[in-house]
C-alpha positions as CSV (number, residue, x, y, z in Angstrom):
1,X,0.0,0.0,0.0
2,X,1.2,3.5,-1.0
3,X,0.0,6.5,0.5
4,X,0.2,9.7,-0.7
5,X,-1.2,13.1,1.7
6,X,-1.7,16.2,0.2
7,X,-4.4,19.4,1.1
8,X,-7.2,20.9,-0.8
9,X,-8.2,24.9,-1.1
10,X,-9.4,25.4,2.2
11,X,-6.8,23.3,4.2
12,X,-8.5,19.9,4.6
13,X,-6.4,17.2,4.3
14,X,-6.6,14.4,1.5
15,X,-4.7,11.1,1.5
16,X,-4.4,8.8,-1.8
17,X,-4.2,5.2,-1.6
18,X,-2.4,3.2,-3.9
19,X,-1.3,-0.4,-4.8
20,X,1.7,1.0,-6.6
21,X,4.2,3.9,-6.5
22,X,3.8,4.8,-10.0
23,X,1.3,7.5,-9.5
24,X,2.4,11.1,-9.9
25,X,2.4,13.4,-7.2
26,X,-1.1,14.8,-6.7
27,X,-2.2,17.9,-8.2
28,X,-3.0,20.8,-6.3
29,X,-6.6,21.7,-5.4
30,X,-7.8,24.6,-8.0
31,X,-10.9,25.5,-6.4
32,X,-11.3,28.8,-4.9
33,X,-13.1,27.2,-1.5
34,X,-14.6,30.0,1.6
35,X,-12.8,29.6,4.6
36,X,-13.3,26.9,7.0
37,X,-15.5,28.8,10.0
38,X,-18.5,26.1,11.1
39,X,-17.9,24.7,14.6
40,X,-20.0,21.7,15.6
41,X,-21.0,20.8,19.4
42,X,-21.6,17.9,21.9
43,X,-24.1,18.2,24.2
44,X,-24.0,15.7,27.0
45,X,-28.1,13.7,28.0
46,X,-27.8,13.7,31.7
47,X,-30.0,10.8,32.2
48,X,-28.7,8.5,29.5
49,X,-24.9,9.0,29.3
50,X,-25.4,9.9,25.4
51,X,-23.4,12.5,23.6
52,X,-25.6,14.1,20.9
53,X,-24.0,16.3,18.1
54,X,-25.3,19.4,17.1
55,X,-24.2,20.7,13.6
56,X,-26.2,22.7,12.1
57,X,-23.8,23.5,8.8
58,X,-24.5,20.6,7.7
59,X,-27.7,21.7,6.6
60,X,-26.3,22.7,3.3
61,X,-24.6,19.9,2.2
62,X,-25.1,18.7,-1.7
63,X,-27.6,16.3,-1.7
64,X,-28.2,13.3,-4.0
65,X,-26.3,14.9,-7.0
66,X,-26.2,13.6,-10.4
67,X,-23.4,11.6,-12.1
68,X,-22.3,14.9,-14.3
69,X,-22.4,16.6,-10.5
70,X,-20.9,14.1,-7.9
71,X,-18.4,16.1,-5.8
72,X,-17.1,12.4,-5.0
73,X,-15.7,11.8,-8.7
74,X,-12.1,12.9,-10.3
75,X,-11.8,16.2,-11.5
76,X,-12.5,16.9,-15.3
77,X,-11.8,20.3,-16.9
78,X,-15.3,22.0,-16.4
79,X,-15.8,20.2,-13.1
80,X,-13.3,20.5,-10.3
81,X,-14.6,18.3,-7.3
82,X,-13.1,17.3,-3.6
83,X,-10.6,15.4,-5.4
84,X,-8.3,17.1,-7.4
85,X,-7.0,14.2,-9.5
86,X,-7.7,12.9,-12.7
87,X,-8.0,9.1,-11.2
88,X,-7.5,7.3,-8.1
89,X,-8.1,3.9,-6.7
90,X,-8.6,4.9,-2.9
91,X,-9.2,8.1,-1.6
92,X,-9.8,9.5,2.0
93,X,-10.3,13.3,2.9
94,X,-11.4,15.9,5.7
95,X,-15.7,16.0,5.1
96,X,-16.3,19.3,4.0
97,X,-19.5,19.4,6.0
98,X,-18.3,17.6,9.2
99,X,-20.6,16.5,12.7
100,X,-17.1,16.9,14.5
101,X,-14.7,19.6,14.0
102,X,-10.5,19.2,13.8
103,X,-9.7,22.6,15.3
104,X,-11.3,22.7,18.5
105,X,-9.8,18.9,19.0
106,X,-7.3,19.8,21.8
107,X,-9.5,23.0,22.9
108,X,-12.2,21.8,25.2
109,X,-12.2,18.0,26.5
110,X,-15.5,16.4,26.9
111,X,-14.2,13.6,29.3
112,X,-17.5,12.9,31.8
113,X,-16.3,13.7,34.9
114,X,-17.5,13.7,38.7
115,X,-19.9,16.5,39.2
116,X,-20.2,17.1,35.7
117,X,-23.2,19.5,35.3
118,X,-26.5,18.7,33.7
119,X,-26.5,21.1,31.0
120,X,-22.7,20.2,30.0
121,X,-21.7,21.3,26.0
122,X,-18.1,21.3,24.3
123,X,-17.0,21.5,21.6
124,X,-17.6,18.4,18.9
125,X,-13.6,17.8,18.9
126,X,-13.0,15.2,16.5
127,X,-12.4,14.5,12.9
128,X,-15.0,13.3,10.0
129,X,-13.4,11.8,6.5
130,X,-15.1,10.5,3.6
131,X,-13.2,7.6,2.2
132,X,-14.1,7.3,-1.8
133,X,-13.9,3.3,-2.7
134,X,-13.5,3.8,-6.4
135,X,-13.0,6.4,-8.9
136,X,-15.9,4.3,-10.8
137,X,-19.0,6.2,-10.0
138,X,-21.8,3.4,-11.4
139,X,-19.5,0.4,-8.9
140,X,-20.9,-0.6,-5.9
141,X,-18.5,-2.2,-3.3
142,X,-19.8,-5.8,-3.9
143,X,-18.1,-5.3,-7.8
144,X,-14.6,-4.7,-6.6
145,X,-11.8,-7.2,-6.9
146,X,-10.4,-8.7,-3.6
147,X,-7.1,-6.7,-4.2
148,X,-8.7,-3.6,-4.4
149,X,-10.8,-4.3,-1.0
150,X,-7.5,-5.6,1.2
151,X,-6.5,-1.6,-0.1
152,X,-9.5,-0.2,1.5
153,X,-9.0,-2.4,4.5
154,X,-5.6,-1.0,4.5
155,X,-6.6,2.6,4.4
156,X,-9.2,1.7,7.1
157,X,-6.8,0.4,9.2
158,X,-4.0,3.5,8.3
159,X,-7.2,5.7,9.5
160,X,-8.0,3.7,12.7
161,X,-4.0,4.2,13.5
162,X,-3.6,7.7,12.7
163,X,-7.0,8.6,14.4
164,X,-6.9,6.9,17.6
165,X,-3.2,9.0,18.0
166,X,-4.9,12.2,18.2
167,X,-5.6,13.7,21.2
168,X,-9.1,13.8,22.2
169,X,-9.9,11.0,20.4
170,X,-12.0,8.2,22.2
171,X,-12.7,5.9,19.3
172,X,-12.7,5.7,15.5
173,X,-15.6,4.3,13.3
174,X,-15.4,3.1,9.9
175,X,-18.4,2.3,7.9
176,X,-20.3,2.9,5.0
177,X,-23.7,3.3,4.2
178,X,-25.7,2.2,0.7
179,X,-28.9,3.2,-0.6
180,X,-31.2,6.3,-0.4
181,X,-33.2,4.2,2.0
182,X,-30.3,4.3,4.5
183,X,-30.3,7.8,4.3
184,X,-27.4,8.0,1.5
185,X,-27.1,11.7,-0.1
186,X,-24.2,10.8,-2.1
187,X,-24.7,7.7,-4.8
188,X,-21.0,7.3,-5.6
189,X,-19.4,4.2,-3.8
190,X,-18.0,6.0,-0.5
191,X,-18.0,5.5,3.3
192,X,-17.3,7.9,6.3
193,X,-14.9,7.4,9.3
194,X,-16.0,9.3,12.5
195,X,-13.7,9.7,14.9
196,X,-15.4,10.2,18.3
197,X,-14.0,12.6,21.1
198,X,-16.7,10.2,23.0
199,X,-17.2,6.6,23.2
200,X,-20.2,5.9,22.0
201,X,-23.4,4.0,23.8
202,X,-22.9,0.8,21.7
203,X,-19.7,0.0,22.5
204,X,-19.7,1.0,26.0
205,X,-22.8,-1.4,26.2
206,X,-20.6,-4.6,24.8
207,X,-17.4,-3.2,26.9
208,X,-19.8,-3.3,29.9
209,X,-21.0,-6.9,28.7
210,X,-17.3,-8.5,28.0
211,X,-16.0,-7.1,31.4
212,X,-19.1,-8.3,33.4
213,X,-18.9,-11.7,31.5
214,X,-15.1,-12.2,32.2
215,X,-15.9,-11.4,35.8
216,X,-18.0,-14.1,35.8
217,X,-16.6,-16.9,34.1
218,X,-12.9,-15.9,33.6
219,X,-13.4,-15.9,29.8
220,X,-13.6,-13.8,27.3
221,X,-17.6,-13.1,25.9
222,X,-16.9,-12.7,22.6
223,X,-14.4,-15.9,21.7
224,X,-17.5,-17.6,23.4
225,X,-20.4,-15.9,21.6
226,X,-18.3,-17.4,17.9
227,X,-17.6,-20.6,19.6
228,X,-21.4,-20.9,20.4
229,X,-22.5,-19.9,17.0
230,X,-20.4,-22.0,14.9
231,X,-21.3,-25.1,17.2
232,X,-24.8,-24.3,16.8
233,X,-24.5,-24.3,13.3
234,X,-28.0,-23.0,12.5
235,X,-27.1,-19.5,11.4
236,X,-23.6,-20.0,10.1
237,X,-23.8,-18.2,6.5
238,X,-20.2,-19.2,5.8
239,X,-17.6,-19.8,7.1
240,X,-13.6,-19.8,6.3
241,X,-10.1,-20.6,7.7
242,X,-10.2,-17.3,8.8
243,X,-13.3,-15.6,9.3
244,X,-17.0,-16.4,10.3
245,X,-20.1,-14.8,8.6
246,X,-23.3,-15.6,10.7
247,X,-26.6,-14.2,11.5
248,X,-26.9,-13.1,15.2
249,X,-28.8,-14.9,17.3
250,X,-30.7,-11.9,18.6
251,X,-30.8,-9.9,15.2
252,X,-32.3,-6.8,14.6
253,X,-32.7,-5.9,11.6
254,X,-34.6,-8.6,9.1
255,X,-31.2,-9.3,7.4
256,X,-28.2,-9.1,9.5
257,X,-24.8,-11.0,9.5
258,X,-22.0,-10.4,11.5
259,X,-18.4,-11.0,10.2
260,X,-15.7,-12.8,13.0
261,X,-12.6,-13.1,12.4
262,X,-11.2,-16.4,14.2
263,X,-8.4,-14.8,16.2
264,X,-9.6,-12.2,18.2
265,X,-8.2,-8.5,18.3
266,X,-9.4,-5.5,19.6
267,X,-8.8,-3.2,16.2
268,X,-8.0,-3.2,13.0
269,X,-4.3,-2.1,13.6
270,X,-4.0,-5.5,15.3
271,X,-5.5,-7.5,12.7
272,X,-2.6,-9.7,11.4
273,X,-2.0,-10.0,7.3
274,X,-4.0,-13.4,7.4
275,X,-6.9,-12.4,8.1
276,X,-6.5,-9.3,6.2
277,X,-5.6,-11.0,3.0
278,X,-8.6,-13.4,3.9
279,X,-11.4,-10.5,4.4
280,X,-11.8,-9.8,0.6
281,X,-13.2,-12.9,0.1
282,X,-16.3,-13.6,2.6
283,X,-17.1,-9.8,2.8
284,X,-17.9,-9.9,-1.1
285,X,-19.4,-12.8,-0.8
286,X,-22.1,-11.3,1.8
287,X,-22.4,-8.2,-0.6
288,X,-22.8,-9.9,-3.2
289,X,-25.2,-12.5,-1.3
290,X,-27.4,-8.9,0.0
291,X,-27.3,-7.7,-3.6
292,X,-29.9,-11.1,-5.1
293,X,-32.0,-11.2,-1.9
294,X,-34.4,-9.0,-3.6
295,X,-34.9,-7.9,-7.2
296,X,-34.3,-4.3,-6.6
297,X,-30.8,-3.0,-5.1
298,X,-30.4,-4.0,-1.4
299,X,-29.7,-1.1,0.7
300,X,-27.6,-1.4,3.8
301,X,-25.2,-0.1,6.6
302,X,-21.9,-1.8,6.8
303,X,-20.0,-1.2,10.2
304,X,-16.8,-2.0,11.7
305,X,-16.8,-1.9,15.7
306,X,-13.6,-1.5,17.4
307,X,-12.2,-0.7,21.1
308,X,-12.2,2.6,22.4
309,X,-8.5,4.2,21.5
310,X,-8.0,4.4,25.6
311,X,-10.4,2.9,27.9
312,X,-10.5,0.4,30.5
313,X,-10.7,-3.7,29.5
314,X,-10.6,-2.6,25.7
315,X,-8.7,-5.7,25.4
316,X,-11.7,-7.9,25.9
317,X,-13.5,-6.1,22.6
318,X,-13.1,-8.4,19.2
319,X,-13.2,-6.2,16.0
320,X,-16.4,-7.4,13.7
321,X,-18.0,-5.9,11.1
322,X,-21.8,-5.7,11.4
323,X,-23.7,-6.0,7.9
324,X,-27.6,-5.2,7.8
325,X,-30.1,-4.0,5.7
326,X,-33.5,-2.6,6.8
327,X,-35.5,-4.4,4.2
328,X,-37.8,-7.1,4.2
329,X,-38.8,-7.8,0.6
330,X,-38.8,-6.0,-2.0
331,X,-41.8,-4.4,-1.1
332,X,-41.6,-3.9,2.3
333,X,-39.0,-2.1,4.6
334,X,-38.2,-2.5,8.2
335,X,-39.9,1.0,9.5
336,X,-38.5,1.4,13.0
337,X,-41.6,2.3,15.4
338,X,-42.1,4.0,18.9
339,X,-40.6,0.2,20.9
340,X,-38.1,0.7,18.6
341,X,-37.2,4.5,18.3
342,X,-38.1,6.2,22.1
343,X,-37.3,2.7,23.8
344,X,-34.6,0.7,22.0
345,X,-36.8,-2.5,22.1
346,X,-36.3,-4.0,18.5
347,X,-38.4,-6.5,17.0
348,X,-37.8,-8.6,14.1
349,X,-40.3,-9.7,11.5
350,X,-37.6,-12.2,10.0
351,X,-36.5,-14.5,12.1
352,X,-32.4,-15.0,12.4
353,X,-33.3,-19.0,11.2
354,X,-35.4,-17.6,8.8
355,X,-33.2,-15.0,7.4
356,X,-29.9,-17.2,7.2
357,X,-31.7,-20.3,4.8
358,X,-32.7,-17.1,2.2
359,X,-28.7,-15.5,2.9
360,X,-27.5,-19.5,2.4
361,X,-30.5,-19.7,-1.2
362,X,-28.5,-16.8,-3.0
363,X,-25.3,-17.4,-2.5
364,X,-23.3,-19.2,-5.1
């Protein structure tokens, strides 16, 4: 992997990703861009824990443009867009429109603490990029070749390093979402990584489960949870040397698979090149498998969950990748209601046993 940084008009940063060296050195930005002045904020929800961001630039983000439009495609004479080059194979920059904001990252710390008061509000000290999968913008993910996805694991995994080293930082997200239905505004192939001054509820909820669970029974929850799943057996998708592809047992959503790699770590930095080299495969294989459940494109939200940069028993987290889709035909959608949205009480109209013999029906 080669990487290349450079910086657009108004200062943001822009890293290419390569398989080679033979690319030229970038060209410079020619836009003439208004300087950099929104400021986003946290506000802390006293009787939940939650951080909520409040960024109301974003307001005036493009949305949905049109191929001849896409701000996420390489620049053309007659249409300069947030990459300057001509091509690329991987591309990550600074979101133009971001929930968090870079310069107030070492300016006002969020960190709960002791007394903390009810109203509470800092700065949204963090960093959002846009990572561009292809230069292609009619591709979906599910079309790439496996070389091209170990170089977008490798520019995840450069991200999740470089992130997690700032200060402020409390954990890095990686994901992508697909489909207008999953609230999409951009149709080329892209995803976002957050970086979260914050950890988020989620993952403090599993870091509260795997240290609870090792207090109980000395073991680790989530080398368990696999363990149990692949000797059930009933909603194994696939699985490889390497990695395990399964429905959960308590799924949420009507199609959901979770990706496990066999040898536990707690990011993406410690991932070994095994299991690396070995992701391409399965992943593309459960996009691809997503992509014929229906006869319409299959949206979806595809989401890496890591341990916190810094925080207590991260060790116990496993790095997964949670895939899921919030429709349940191609007629239907997954509408979350009032259990679902005030409460946080899912329900599933597919069944996990159901959903895994339709996941097993389209695959190859």
């Amino acid at each position: 992997m080669h990487r290349r940084s450079a910086r657009l008009a108004d200062g943001r940063e822009i890293i290419y990703f390569d398989r080679t060296s033979e690319r030229e050195r970038p060209p410079a930005d020619q836009r003439d861009l208004p300087t950099r002045t929104a400021v986003s904020r946290v506000r802390y929800d006293a009787t939940t824990g939650d951080w909520v961001m409040v960024a109301g630039h974003r307001q005036t983000r493009n949305f949905a443009p049109g191929a001849d439009d896409c701000p996420l495609c390489p620049s053309r004479e007659g249409h300069l867009t947030e990459i300057p080059a001509a091509d690329y194979e991987v591309v990550v920059f600074e979101n133009r429109f971001p929930a968090l904001t870079t310069d107030e990252l070492v300016a006002d710390s969020i960190t709960p603490q002791s007394g903390l008061p009810l109203l509470h509000e800092a700065a949204a000290a963090g960093r959002c990029e846009v990572v561009c999968f292809s230069s292609d913008h009619d591709t979906t993910f599910a079309e790439l070749k496996a070389d091209h996805v170990r170089l977008v694991v490798d520019a995840w995994t450069d991200r999740t390093r470089v992130l997690s080293a700032l200060a402020g930082v409390a954990q890095v997200f990686c994901f992508e979402n697909r489909g207008a239905e999953m609230g999409v505004s951009q149709p080329h192939p892209h995803g976002q990584i957050y970086a979260f001054p914050f950890v988020t509820t989620r993952t403090s909820r599993m870091l509260n489960q795997a240290r609870a669970y090792r207090n109980a029974h000395d073991r680790n929850l989530f080398d368990d949870l696999l363990d149990a799943e692949i000797a059930d057996g009933r909603r194994v998708v696939r699985a490889t040397d390497e990695w395990v592809a399964f429905v959960p047992f308590a799924a949420r959503w009507p199609y959901e698979v979770h990706l496990y790699p066999r040898h536990r770590s707690r990011d993406l930095t410690r991932m070994d090149e095994a299991h690396r080299d070995a992701f391409a495969a399965i992943y593309l294989d459960m996009l691809q498998r997503f992509e014929r459940l229906f006869d319409i494109p299959t949206p979806y939200v595809s989401a890496w969950h890591q341990a916190p940069a810094a925080s207590a028993g991260a060790d116990e987290f496993a790095v997964h990748l949670e895939l899921f889709t919030n429709r349940r035909s191609s007629e239907r959608m997954k509408v979350l209601g009032g259990t679902e949205v005030a409460m946080g009480a899912f329900s599933n109209d597919v069944g996990p046993e159901q959903a895994v013999l339709r996941l097993r029906e389209v695959g190859d």
